[in-house]
Backbone as ProteinMPNN parsed JSONL, in Angstrom:
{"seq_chain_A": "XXXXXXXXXXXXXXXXXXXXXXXXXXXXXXXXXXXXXXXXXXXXXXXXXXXXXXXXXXXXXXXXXXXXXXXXXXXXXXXXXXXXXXXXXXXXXXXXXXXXXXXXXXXXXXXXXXXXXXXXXXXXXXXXXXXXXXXXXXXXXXXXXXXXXXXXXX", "coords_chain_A": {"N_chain_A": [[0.827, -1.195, 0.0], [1.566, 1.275, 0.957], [3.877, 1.392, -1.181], [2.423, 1.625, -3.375], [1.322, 4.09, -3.13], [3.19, 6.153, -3.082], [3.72, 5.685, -5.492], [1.852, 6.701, -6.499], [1.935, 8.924, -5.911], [4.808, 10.058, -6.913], [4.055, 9.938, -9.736], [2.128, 11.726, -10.207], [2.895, 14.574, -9.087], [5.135, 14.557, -11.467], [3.11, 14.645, -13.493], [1.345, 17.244, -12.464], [3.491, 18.967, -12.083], [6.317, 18.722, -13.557], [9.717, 17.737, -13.815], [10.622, 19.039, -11.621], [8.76, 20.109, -9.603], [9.097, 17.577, -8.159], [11.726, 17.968, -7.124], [11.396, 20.229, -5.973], [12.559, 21.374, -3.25], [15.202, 21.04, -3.67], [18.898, 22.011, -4.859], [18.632, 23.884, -8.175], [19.466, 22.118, -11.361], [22.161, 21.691, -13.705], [20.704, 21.571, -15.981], [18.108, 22.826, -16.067], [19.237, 25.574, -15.429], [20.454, 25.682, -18.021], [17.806, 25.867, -19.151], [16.85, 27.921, -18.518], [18.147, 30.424, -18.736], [17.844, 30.496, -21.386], [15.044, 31.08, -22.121], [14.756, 33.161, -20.903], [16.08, 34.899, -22.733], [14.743, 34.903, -24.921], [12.876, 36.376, -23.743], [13.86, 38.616, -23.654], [14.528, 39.584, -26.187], [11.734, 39.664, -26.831], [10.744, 41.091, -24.945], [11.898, 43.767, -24.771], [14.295, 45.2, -23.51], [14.275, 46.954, -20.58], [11.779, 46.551, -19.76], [12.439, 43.216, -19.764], [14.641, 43.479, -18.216], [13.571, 44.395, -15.482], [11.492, 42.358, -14.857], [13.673, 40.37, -14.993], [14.801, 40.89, -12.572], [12.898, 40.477, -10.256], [12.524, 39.334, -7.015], [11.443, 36.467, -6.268], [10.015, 35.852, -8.995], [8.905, 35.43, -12.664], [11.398, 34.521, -13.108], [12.852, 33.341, -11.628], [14.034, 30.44, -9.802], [13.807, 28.163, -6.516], [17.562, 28.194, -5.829], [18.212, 29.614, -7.947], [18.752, 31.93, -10.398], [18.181, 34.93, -12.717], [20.804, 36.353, -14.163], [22.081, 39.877, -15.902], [24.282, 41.062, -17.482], [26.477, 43.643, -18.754], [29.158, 44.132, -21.618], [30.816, 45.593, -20.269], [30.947, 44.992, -17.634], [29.122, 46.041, -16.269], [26.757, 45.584, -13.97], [22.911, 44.676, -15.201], [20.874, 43.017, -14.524], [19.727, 41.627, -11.79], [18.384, 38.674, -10.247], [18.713, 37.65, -7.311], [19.898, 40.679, -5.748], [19.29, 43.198, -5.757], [20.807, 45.451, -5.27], [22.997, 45.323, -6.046], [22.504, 45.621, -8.987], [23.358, 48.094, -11.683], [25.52, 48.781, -10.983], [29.182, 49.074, -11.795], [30.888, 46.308, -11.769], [33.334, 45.042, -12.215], [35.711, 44.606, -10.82], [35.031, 43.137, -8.82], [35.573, 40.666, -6.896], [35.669, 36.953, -6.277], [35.848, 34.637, -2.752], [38.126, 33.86, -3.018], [39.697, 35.274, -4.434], [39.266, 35.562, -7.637], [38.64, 37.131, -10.177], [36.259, 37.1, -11.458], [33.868, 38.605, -12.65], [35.089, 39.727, -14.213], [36.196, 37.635, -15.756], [34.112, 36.322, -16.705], [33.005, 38.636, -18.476], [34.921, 38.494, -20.578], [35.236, 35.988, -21.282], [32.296, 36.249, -22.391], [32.799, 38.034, -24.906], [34.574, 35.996, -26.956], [33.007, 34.134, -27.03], [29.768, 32.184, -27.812], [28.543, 30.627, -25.755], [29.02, 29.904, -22.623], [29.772, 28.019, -19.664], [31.122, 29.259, -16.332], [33.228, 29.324, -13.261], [32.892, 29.507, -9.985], [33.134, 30.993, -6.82], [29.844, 32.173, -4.936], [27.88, 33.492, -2.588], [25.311, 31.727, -2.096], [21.765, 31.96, -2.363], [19.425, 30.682, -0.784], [20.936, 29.026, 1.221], [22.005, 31.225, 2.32], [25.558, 30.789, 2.15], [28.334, 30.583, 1.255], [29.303, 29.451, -1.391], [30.855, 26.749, -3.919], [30.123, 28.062, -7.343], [28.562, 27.242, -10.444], [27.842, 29.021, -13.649], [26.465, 29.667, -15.926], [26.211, 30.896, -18.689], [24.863, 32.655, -21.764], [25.337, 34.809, -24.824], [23.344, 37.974, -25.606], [23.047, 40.394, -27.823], [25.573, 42.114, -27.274], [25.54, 41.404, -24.455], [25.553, 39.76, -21.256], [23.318, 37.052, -20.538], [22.79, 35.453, -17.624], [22.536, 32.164, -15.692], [22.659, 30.278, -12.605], [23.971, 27.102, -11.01], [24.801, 26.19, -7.59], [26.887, 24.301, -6.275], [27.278, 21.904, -3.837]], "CA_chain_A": [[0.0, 0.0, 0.0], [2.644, 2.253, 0.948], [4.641, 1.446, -2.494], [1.483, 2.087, -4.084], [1.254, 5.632, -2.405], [4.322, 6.917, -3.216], [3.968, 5.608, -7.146], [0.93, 8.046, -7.267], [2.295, 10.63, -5.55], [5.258, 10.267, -7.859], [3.528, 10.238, -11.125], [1.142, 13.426, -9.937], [4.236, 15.168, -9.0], [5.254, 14.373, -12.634], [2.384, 15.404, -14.221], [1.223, 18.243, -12.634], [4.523, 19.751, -11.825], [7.428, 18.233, -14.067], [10.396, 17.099, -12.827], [10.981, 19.922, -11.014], [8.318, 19.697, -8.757], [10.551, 16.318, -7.131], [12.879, 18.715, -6.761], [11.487, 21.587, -5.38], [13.222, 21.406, -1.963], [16.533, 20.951, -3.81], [19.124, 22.693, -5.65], [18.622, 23.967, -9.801], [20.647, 21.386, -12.169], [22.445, 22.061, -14.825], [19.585, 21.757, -17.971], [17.193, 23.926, -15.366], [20.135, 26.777, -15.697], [20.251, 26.212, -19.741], [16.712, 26.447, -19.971], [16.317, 29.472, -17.438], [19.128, 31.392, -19.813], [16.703, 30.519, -22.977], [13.841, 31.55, -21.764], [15.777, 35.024, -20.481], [17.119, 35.021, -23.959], [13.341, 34.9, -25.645], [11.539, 37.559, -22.865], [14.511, 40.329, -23.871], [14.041, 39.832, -27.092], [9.998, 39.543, -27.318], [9.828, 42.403, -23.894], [12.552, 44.772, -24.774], [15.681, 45.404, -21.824], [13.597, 47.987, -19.257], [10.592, 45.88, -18.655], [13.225, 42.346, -19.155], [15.624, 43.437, -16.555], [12.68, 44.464, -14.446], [11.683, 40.99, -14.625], [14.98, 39.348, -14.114], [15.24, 41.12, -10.999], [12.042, 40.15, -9.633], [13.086, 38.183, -6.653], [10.011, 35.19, -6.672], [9.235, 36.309, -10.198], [9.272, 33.989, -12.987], [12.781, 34.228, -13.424], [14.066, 32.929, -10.36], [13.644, 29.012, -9.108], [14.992, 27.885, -5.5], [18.172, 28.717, -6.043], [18.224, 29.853, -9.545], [17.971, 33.374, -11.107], [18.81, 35.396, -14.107], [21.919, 37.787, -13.929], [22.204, 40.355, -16.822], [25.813, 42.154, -17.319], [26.894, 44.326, -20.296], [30.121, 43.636, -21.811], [32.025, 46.307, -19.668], [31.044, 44.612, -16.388], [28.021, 46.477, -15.281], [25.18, 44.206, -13.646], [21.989, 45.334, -15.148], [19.182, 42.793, -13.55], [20.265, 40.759, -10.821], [17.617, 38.507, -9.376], [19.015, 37.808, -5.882], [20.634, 41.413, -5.23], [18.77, 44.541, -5.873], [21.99, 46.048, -4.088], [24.535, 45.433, -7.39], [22.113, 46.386, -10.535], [23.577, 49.476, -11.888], [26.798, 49.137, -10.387], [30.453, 48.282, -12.494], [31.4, 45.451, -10.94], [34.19, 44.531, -13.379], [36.803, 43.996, -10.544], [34.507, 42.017, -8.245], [36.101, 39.316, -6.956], [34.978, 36.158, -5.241], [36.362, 34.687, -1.707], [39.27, 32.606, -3.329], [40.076, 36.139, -4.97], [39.14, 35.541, -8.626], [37.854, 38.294, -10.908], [34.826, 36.307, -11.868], [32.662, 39.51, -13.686], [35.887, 40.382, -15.425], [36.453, 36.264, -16.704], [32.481, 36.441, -17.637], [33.482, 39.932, -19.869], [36.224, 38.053, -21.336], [34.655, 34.602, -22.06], [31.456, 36.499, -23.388], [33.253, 38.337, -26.214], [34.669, 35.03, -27.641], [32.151, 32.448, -26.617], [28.181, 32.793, -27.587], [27.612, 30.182, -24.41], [29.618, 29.372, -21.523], [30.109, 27.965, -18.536], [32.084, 29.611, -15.389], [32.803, 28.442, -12.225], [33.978, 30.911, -8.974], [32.453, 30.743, -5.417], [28.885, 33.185, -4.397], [26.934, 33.311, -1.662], [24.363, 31.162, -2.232], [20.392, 32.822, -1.511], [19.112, 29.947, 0.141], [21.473, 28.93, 2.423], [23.167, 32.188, 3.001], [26.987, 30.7, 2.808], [29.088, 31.17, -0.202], [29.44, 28.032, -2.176], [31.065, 27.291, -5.076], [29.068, 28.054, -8.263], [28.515, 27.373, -12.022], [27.43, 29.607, -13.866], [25.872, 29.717, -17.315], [26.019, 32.442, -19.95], [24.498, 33.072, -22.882], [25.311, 36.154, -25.291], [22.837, 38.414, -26.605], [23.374, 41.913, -28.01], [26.293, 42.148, -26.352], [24.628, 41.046, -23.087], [25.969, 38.029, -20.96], [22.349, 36.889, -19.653], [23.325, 34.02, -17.221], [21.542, 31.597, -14.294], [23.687, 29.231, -12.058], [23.741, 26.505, -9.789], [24.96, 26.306, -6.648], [27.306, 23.024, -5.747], [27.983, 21.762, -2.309]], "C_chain_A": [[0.867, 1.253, 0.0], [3.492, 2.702, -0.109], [3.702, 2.203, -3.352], [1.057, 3.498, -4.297], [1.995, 6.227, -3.101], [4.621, 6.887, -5.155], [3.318, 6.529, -7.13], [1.584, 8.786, -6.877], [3.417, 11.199, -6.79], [5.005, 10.91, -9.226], [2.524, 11.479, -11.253], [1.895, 14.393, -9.826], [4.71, 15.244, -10.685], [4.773, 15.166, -13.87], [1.701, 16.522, -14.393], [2.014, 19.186, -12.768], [5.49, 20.079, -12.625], [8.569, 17.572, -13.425], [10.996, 18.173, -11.813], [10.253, 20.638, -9.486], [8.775, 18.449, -7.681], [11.308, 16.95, -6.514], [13.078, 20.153, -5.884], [11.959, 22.445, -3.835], [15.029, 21.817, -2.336], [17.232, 22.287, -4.725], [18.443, 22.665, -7.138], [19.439, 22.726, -10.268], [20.893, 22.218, -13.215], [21.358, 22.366, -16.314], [18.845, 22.738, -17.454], [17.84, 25.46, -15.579], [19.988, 27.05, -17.006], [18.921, 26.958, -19.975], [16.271, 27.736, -19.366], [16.984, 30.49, -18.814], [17.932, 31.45, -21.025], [15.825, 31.68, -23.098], [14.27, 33.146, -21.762], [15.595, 35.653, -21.758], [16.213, 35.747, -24.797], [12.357, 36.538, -24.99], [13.067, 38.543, -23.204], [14.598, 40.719, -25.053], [12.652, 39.824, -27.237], [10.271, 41.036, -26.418], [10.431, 43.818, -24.37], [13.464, 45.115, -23.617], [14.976, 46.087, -21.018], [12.662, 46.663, -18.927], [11.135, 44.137, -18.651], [13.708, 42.166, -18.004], [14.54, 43.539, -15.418], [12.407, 43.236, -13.632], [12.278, 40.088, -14.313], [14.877, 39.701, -12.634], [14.388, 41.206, -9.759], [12.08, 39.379, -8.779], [11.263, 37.74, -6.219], [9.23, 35.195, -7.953], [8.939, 35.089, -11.108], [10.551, 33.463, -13.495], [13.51, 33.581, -12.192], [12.805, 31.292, -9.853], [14.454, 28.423, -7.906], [16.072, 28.854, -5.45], [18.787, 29.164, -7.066], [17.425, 31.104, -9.923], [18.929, 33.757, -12.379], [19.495, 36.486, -13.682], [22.412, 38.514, -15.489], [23.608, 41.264, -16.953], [26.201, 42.542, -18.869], [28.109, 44.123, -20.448], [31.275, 44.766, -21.282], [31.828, 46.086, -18.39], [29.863, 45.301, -15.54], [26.938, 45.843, -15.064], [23.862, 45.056, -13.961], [20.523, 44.758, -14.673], [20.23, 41.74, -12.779], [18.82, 39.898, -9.967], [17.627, 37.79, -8.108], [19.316, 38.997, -5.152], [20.211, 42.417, -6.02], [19.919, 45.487, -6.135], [23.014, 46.619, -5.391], [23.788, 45.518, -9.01], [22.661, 47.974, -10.093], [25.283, 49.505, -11.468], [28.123, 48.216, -11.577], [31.064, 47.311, -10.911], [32.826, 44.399, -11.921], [35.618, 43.904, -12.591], [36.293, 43.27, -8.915], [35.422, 40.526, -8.28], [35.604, 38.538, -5.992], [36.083, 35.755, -3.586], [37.786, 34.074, -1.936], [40.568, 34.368, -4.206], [40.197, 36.437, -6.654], [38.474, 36.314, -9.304], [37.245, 37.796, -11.502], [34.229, 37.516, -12.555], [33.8, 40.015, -14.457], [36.106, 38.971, -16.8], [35.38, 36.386, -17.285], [32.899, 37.425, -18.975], [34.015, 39.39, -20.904], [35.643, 36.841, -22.01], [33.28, 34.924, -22.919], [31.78, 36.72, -24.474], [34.16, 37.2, -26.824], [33.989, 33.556, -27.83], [30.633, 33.035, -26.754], [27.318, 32.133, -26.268], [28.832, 29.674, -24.061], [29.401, 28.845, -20.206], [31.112, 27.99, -17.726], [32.262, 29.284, -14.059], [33.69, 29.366, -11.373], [33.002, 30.363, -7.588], [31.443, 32.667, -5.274], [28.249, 32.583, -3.76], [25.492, 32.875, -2.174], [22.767, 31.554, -1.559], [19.521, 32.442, -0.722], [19.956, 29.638, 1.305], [22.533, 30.166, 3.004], [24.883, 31.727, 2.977], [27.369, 30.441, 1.176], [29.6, 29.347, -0.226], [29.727, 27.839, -3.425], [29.779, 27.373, -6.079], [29.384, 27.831, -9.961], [27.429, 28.134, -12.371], [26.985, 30.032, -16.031], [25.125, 30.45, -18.163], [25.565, 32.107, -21.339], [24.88, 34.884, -23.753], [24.478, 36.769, -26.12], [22.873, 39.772, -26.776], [23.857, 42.384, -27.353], [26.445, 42.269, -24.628], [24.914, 40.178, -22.68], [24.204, 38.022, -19.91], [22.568, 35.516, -19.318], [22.172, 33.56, -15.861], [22.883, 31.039, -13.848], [23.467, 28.658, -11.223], [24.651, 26.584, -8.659], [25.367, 24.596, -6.251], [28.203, 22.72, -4.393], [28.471, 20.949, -2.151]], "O_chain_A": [[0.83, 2.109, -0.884], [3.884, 3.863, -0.224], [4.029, 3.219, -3.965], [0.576, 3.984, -5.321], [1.467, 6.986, -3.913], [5.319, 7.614, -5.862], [3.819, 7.513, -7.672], [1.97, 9.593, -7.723], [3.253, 12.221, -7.455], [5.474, 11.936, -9.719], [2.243, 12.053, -12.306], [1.596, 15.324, -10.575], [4.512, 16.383, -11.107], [5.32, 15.855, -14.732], [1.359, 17.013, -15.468], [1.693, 20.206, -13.377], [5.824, 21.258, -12.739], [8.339, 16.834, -12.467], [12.032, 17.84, -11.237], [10.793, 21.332, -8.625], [8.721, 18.589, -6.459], [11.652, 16.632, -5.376], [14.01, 20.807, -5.416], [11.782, 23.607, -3.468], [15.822, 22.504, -1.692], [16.599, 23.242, -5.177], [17.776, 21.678, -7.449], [20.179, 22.286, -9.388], [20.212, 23.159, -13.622], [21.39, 23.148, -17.264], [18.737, 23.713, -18.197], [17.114, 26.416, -15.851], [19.576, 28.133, -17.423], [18.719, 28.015, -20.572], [15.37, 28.448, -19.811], [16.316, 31.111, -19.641], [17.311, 32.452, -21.379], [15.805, 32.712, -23.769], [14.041, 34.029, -22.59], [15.055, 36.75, -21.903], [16.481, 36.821, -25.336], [11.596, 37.345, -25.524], [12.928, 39.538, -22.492], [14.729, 41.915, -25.311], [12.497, 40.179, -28.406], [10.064, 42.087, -27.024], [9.744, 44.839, -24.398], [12.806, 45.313, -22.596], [15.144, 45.333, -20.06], [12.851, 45.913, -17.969], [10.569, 43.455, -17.797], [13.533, 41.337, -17.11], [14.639, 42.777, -14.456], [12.728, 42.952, -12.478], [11.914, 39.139, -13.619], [14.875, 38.898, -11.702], [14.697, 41.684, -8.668], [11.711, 38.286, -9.207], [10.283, 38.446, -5.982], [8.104, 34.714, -8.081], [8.75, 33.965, -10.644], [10.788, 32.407, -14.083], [14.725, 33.444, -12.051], [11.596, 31.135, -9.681], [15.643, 28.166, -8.093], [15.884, 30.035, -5.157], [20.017, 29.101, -7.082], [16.224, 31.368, -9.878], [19.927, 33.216, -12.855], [19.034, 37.404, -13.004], [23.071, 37.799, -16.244], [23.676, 42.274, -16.253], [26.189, 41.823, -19.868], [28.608, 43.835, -19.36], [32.405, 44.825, -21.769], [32.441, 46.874, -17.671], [29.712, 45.119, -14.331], [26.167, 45.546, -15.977], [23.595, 46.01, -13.229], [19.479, 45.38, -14.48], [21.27, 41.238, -13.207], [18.253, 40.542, -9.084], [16.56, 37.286, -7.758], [19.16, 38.872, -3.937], [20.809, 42.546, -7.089], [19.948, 46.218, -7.125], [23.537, 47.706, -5.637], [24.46, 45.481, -10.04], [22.582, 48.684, -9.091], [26.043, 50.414, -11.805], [27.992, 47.077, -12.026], [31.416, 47.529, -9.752], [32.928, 43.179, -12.052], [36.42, 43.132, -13.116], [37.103, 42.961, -8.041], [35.769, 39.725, -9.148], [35.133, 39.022, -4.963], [36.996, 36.536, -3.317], [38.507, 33.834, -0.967], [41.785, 34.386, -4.39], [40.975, 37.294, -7.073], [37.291, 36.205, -8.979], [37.64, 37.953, -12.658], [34.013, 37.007, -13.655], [33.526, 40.762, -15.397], [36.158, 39.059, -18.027], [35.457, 36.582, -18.498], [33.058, 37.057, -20.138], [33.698, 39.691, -22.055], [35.603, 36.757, -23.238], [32.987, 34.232, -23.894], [31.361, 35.961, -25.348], [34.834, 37.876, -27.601], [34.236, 32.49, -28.395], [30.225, 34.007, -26.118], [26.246, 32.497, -25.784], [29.617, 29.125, -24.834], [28.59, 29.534, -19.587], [32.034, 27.19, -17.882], [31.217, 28.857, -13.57], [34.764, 29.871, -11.701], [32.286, 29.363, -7.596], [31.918, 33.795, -5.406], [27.909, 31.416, -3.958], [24.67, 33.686, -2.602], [22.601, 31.445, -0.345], [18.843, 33.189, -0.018], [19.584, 30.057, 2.401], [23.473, 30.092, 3.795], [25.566, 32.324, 3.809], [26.647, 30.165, 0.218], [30.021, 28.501, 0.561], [29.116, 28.512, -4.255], [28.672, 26.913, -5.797], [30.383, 28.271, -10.53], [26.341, 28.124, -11.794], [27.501, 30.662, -16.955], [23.918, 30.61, -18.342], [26.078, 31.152, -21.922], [24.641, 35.945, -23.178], [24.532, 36.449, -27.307], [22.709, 40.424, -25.745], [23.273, 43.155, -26.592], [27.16, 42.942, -23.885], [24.73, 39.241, -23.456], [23.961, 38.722, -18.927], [22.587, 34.577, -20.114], [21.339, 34.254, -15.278], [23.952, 31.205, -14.436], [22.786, 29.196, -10.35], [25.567, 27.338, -8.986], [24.502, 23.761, -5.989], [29.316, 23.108, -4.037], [29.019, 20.76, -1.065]]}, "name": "protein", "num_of_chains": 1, "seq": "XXXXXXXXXXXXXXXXXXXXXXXXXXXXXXXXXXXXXXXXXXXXXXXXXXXXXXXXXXXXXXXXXXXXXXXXXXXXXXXXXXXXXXXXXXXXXXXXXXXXXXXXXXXXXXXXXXXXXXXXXXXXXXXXXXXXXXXXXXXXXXXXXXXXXXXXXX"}
């Protein structure tokens, strides 16, 4: 009976949710990051950048999952939607560095202008658990725009 339980619950989970509903306690994965970036990719081209970024930086919007949001940076290092950190849209953050001391928004700059998708990897404070953990981080380039998500690995 108990097996039986847990199949439905499974397969309802499944179907109403995706697989992401299973998951919704846990971290983002990796394909959840690609397809967050997409999506990003689609609403700044369909919305236009003002009412996009708005949106990225909606924290519970529909850009942000768990621990998964959309970070927008122009190719001279300035963060223009951030959806964990209100705090750092608007600001050059080009010599930002993480706790290990790595210029992470200057490597992004650098790997955007020769790469149309990447992935980077540095240590940020993670928005769920508050404690800096490393991270991957996954860029896309559009009109000279790195619009990225990332997970969070412990």
């Amino acid at each position: 009976m108990r097996r039986s339980l847990l199949t439905i619950l499974t397969a309802s989970a499944l179907l109403w949710g995706g697989p992401s509903a299973l998951a919704a306690d846990g971290n983002a994965t990796r394909d959840e990051a690609v397809a967050m970036v997409q999506r990003a990719a689609k609403h700044l081209a369909s919305a236009g950048n003002e009412k996009a970024f708005a949106d990225f930086s909606t924290k519970g919007g529909p850009f942000s999952d768990r621990d998964l949001y959309v970070v927008v940076y122009d190719l001279t290092g300035k963060c223009l939607a951030h959806g964990a950190n209100e705090k750092l849209i608007g600001k050059d953050l080009i010599d930002a560095e993480d706790i290990d001391g790595k210029l992470y928004i200057k490597e992004r700059v650098e790997m955007a202008k020769t790469n149309k998708s990447f992935w980077q990897d540095y240590k940020f404070t993670n928005p769920t658990s508050k404690k800096v953990e490393p991270k991957e981080m996954y860029c896309q380039v559009e009109s000279n725009l790195a619009v990225c998500a990332g997970i969070y690995k412990k």
